[in-house]
C-alpha positions as CSV (number, residue, x, y, z in Angstrom):
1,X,2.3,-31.1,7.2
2,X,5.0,-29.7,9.1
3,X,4.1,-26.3,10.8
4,X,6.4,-24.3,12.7
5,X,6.3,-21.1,14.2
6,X,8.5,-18.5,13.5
7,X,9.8,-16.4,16.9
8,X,11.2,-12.7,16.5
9,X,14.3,-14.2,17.6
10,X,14.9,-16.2,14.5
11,X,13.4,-13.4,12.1
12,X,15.7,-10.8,13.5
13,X,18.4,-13.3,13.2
14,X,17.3,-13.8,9.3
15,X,17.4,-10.2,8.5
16,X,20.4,-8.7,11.0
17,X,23.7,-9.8,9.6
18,X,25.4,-8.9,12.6
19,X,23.1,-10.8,14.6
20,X,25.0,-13.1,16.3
21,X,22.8,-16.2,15.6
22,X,22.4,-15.0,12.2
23,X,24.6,-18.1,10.7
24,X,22.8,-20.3,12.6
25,X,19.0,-19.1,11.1
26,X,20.5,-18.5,8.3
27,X,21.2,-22.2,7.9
28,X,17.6,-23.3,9.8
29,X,15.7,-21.8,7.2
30,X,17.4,-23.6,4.7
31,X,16.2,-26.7,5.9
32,X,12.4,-25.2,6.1
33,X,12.8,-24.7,2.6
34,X,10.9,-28.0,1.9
35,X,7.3,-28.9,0.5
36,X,4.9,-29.4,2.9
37,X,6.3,-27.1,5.6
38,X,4.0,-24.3,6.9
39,X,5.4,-21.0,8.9
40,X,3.3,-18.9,11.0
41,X,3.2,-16.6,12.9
42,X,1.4,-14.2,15.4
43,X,0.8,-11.0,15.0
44,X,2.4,-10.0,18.3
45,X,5.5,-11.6,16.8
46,X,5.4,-9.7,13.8
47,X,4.9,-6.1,16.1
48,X,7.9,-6.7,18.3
49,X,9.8,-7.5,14.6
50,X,8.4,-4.3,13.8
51,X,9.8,-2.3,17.1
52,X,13.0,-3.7,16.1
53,X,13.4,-3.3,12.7
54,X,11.9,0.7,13.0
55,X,15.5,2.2,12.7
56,X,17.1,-0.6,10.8
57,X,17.8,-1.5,7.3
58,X,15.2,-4.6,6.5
59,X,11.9,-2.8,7.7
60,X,10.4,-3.6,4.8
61,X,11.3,-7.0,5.3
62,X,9.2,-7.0,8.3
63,X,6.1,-5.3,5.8
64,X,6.6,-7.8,2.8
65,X,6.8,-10.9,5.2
66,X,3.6,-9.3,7.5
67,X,1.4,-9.2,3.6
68,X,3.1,-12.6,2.9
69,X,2.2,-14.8,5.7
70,X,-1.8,-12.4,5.7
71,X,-1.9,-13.5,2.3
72,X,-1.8,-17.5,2.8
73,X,-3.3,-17.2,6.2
74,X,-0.7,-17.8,8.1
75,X,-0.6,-14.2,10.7
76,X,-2.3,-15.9,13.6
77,X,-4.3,-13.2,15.8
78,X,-4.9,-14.8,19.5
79,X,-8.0,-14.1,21.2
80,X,-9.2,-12.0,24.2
81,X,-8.6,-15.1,26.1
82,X,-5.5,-16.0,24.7
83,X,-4.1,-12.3,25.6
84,X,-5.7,-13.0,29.8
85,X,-3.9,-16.1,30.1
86,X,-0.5,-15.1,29.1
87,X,-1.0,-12.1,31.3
88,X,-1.9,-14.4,33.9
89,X,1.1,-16.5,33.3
90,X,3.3,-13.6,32.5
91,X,2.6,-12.6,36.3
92,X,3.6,-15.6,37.8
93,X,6.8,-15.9,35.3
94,X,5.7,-19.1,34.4
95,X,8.9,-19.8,32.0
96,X,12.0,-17.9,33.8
97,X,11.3,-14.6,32.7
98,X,9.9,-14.9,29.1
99,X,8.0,-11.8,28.1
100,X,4.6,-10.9,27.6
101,X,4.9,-12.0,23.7
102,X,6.4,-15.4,24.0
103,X,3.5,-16.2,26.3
104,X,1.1,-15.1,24.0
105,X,3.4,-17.3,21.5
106,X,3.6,-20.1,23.7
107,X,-0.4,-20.5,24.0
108,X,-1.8,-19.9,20.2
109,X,1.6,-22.2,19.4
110,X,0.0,-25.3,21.8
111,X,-3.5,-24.5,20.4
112,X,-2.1,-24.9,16.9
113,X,-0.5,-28.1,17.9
114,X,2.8,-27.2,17.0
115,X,6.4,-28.1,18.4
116,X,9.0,-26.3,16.6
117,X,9.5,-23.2,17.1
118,X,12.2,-21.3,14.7
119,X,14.6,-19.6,17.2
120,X,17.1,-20.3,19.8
121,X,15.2,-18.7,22.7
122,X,15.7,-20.6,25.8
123,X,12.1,-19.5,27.2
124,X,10.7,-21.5,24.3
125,X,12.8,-25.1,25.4
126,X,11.8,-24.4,29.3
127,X,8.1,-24.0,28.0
128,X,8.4,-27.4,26.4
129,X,9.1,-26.4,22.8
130,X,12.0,-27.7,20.2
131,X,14.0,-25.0,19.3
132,X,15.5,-25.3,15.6
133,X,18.8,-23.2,15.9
C-alpha cells in the first residue's frame, strides 16, 4: 500500500482556487486517485486547516474531510512524546524554520513509515521527505 500524508499546504491548495499552487494539487490528487493508496493525516494538520479555512468558503470541507479520514482511521493523534520532541526540535529549528506542526508532522510521518508527503512545502524536502507537487 501506498500511504501518504496529506500537509495543510496541499489541502488549502485543494480547496482555495486562488491558491497559487492550486493547479499543481489539483493535478497531485489526481494521481492519488488510485486503489491501494492511503491518505492520512494528523490532527494538528487538520486544526491549522481549520484556522485557515474559519473565514473562508470550504470550512465545511475541512469538517467533512476531519469525519472522513476519523471514519476509516486515518486522523493520526501523536502522543505526549511525539508533541516533546517536536518542541525540542522546534527550538533548535531543526528544518530552517518549519513550524511547530510540520515537526509534529515530520515525526508521526517517520513513525508511520511514510515518504510522500502531499504538498510543496520546502521544510518537508529539507527534513528528508518527497514532496508530490
Amino acid at each position: 500500500m501506498n500511504t501518504v500524508f496529506m500537509d495543510t499546504v496541499g489541502l488549502i491548495a485543494l480547496w482555495d482556487e486562488s491558491d497559487q499552487w492550486q493547479q499543481a494539487a489539483s493535478t497531485a490528487m489526481k494521481l492519488l486517485d488510485v486503489p491501494g493508496t492511503r491518505l492520512v493525516t494528523t490532527s494538528c494538520v487538520l486544526l491549522e486547516c481549520g484556522n485557515a479555512a474559519a473565514r473562508k468558503g470550504y470550512r465545511a470541507r475541512v469538517c467533512l474531510l476531519r469525519d472522513q479520514f476519523a471514519a476509516q482511521n486515518d486522523l493520526i493523534d501523536p502522543t505526549p512524546a511525539e508533541i516533546e520532541q517536536a518542541w525540542a526540535a522546534y527550538e533548535r529549528d531543526s528544518a530552517g524554520g518549519a513550524s511547530i506542526v510540520d515537526h509534529i508532522s515530520f515525526i508521526v510521518t517517520r513513525r508511520l513509515h511514510i515518504r510522500n508527503v502531499f504538498s510543496n512545502d520546502r521544510h518537508f524536502k529539507i527534513a528528508g521527505f518527497n514532496t508530490l507537487f
